[in-house]
C-alpha positions in Angstrom: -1.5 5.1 2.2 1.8 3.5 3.3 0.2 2.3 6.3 -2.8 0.9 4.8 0.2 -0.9 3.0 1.7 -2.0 6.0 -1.6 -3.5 7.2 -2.4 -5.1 4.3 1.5 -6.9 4.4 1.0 -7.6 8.4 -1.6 -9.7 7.9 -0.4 -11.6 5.1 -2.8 -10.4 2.5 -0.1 -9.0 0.4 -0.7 -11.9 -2.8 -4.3 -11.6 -3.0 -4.2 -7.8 -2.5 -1.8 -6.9 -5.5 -4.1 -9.8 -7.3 -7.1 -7.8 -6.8 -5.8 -4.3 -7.5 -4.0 -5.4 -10.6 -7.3 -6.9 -11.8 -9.5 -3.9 -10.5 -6.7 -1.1 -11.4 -8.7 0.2 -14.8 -12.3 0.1 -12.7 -11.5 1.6 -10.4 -13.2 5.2 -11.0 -16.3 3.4 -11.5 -16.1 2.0 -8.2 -15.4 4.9 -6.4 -18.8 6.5 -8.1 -20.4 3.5 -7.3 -19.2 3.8 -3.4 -20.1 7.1 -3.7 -23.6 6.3 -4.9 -24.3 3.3 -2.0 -22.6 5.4 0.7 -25.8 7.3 2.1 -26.7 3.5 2.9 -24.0 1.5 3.7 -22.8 4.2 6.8 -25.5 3.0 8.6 -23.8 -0.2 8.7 -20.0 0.6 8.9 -18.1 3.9 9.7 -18.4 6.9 7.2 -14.8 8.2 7.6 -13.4 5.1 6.3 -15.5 4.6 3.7 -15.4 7.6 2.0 -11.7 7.7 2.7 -11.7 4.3 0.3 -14.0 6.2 -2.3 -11.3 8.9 -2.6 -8.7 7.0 -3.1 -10.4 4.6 -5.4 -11.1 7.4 -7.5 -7.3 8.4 -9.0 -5.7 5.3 -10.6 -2.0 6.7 -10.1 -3.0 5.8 -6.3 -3.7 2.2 -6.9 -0.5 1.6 -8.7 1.3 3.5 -5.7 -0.8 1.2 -3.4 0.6 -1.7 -5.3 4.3 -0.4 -5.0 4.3 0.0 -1.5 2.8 -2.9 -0.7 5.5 -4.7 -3.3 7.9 -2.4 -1.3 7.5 -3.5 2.3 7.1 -7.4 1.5 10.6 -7.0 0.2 11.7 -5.7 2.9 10.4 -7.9 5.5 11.7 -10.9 3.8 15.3 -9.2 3.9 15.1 -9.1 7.2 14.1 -12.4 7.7 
């Protein structure tokens, strides 16, 4: 998870990214059973392991708040080093 962090922070997506999560945080079992649901279709468009990968951790909601403080976590650190 940290280093879907770290991508998220490398390509400057950190604002929007905590924006969304903090919005989405309290739905986010329901859109992990919704993924779930769609996911016979949609991996015939995009790659499976991902995807369900996303469902999974969409599902717990103690892994979108540690999502949110590693994200918090490295853009502090990049702008101390800066």
């Amino acid at each position: 998870m940290t280093k879907f962090a770290e991508k998220i922070v490398n390509r400057g997506m950190s604002v929007p990214a905590i924006l969304f999560l903090d919005m989405s945080k309290y739905l986010s079992f329901v859109s992990s059973q919704l993924m779930v649901f769609f996911g016979p279709i949609l991996t015939t468009f995009i790659r499976s392991d991902g995807y369900y990968q996303l469902a999974e951790l969409l599902e717990d909601r103690n892994n979108i708040e540690y999502l949110l403080t590693e994200i918090e976590r490295i853009e502090l650190e990049e702008s101390e080093q800066v």
